[in-house]
C-alpha positions in Angstrom: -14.4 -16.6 28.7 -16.6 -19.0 30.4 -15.9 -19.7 34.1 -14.4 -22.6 35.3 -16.6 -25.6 35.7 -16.6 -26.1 40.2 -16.5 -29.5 41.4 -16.6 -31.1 44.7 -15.0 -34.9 45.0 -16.7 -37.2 47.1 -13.3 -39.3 48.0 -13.1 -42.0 51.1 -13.5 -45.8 51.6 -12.0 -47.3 49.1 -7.6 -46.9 48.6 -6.8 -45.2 45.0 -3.4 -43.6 43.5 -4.6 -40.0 44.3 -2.3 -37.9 41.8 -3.1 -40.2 39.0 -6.7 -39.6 40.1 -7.3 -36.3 40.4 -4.6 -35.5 37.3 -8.1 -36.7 35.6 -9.9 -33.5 36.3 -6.6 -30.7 35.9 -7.9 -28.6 33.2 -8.3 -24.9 32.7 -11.8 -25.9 32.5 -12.2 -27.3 35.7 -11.7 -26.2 39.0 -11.8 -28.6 42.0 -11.6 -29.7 45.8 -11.5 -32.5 47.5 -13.5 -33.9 50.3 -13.1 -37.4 52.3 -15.9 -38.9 54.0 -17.3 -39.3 56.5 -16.9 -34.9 56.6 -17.8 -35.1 52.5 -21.4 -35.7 53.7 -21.8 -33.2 55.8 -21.8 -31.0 52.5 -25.2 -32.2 52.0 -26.4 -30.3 54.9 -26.3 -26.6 54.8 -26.0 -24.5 51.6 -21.9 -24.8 50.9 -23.1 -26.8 47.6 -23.7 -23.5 46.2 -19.9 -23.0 46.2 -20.0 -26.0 43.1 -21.6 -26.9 39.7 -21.1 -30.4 40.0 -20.0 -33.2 42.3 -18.3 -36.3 41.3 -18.7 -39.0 43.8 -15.6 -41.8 43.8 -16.0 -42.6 47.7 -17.1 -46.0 48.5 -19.5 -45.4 51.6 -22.4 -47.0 53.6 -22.7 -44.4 56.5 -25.2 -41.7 56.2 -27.5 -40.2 58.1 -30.8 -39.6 57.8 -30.9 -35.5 57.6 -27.9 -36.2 54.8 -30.3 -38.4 53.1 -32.7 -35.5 53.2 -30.1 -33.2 52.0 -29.0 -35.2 49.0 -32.2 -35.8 47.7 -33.0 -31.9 48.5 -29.9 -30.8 46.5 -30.5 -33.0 43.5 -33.8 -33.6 43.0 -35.1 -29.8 43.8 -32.1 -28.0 43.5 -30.9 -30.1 40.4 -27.3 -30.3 41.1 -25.6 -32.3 38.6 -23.5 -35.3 39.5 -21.4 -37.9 38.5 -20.8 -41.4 40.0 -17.3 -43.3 39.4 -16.4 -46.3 40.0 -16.9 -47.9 43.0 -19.4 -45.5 43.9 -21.8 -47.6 42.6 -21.7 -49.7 45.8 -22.3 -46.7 47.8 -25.3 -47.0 50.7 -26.7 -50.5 50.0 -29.2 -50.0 52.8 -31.0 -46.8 51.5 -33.5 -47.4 48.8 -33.1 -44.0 47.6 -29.9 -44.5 46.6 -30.0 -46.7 43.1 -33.1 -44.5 41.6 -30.6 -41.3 42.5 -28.1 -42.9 40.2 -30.1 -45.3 38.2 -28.3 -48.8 39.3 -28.2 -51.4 42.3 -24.8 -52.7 42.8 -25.1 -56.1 45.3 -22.2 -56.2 48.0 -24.3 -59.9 49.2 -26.9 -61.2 47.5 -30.1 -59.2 47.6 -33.2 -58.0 45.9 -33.5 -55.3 43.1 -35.9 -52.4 43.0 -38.0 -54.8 40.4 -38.0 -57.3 42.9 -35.8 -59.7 41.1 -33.3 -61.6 43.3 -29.6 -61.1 42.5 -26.1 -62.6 43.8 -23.2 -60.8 44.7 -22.0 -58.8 41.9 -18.2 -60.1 40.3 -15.2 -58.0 39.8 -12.7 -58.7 37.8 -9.1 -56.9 37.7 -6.8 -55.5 34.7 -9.0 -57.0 31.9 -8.2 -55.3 28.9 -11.9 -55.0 26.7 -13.2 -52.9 23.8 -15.3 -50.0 24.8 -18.5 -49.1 22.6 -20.1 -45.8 22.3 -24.2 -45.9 22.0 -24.7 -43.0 21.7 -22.5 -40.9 19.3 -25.2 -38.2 19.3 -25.4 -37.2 22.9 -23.5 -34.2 24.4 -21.4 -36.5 27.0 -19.8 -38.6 24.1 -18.6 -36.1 21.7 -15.1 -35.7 20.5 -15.1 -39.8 21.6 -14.6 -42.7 18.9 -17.4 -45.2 18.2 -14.8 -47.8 19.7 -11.7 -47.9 22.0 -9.8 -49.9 24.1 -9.1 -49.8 28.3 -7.9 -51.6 30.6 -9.4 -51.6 33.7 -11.1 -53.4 36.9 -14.9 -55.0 35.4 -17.9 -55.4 36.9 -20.8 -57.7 36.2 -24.4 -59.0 37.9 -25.3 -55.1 39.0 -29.3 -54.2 38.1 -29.9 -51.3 36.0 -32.7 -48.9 35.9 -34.8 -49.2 32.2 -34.9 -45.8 32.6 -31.8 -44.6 31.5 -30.0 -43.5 28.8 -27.4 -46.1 27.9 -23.9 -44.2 26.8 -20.9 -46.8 26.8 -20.9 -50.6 26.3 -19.3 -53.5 26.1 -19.6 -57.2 25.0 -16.7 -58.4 26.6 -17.6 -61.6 28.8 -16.7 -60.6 32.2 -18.1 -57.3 32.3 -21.9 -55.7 32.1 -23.2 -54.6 28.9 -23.5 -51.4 30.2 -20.6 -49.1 31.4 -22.3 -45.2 31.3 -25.4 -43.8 31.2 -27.0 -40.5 31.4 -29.6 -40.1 33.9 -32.3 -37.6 35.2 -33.3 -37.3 39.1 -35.3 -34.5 39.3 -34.3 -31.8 38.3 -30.1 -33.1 38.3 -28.8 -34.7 35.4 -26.8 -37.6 36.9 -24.2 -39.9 35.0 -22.7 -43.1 36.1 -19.8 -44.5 34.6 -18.4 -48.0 35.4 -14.9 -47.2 34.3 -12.5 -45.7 36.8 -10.1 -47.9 38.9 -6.3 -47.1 38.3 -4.3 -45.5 36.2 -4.7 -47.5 33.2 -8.3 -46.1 32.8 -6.9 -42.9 34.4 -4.7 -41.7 32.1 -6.7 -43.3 28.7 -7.4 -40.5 26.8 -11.1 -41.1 25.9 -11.8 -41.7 29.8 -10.7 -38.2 30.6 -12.5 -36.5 27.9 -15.4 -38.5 28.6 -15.4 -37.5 32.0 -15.4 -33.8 31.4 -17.6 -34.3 29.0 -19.8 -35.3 31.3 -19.5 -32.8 34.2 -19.8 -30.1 31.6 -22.8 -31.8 31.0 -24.4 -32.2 34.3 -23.7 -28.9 35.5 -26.0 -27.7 31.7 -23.1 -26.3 30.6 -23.3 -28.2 27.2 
């Protein structure tokens, strides 16, 4: 028997309902801890990231250092430790450039400037919208065992950029929400995936959420 899957949980910034949360990642495949900013970027530093296959980041966080810049980048793009981003975490460090080619998107607290250069306004969220979820992939490891289409309800966002460079897994056409909710991503040598999907418990405990988010840290650690 396979050993369990070890993941680290970036947590801190942003309020969530904790057991409905991390019910999300109890499974016999996965074992996990928890750790809340500002302390969950000290990780970065040092080697105790060889304790874990995978980290999931769901903080939403703007202080970092720069020898925890150095260690992120080390960790994923030499080392190739895999990660996924929830969430919120999209917003994370909107004054490091680094930070949007590391997951693949630029998420705009004010209005700013892309990494193409285009100018963008502040990105919209919208709360408890209820919106058809559309696999595009059906062929890629991360979306297996998932139906072409379901249905959530969750928080939306819309107006982030998006890198052309990655691998598009979950969309929508619903009108207050980005066209894109998940992709797979390569940084390095880590596989990184981002999935937009991931506020409460509505998304929480939807069925094709949790599978696709084990899914996915299965995959980013190359265990599938």
């Amino acid at each position: 028997m396979a050993q369990p899957l070890r993941v680290a949980i970036f947590t801190g910034g942003h309020p969530f309902e904790r057991d409905a949360f991390f019910a999300v990642f109890d499974s016999p495949e996965i074992r996990w801890d928890e750790f809340p900013q500002p302390a969950a970027n000290e990780l970065w530093r040092g080697e105790r990231l060889r304790d874990y296959d995978a980290i999931a980041l769901y903080d939403l966080w703007q202080e970092i250092t720069d020898e925890q810049k150095q260690g992120m980048v080390r960790w994923l793009r030499e080392e190739g430790k895999g990660l996924l981003a929830i969430h919120h975490s999209i917003a994370n460090y909107q004054h490091w450039d680094e930070y949007p080619r590391i997951i693949g998107a630029r998420y705009f607290l004010q209005p700013d400037l892309a990494p193409d250069g285009t100018p963008y306004e502040r990105c919209q969220v919208h709360f408890d919208v209820t919106f058809s979820v559309r696999v595009l992939d059906t062929q890629h490891p991360v979306t297996q065992g998932l139906p072409e289409r379901f249905e959530v309800v969750d928080e939306t966002y819309k107006g982030f950029w998006v890198s052309p460079t990655v691998h598009p897994l979950l969309g929508t056409d619903h009108e207050l929400s980005a066209p894109t909710l998940a992709w797979a991503h390569q940084y390095g040598k880590a596989r990184v995936v981002y999935l937009q999907l991931g506020h409460g418990p509505t998304a929480y405990e939807n069925p094709h959420y949790r599978r696709f988010v084990h899914n996915a840290l299965l995959w980013v650690a190359g265990r599938i």
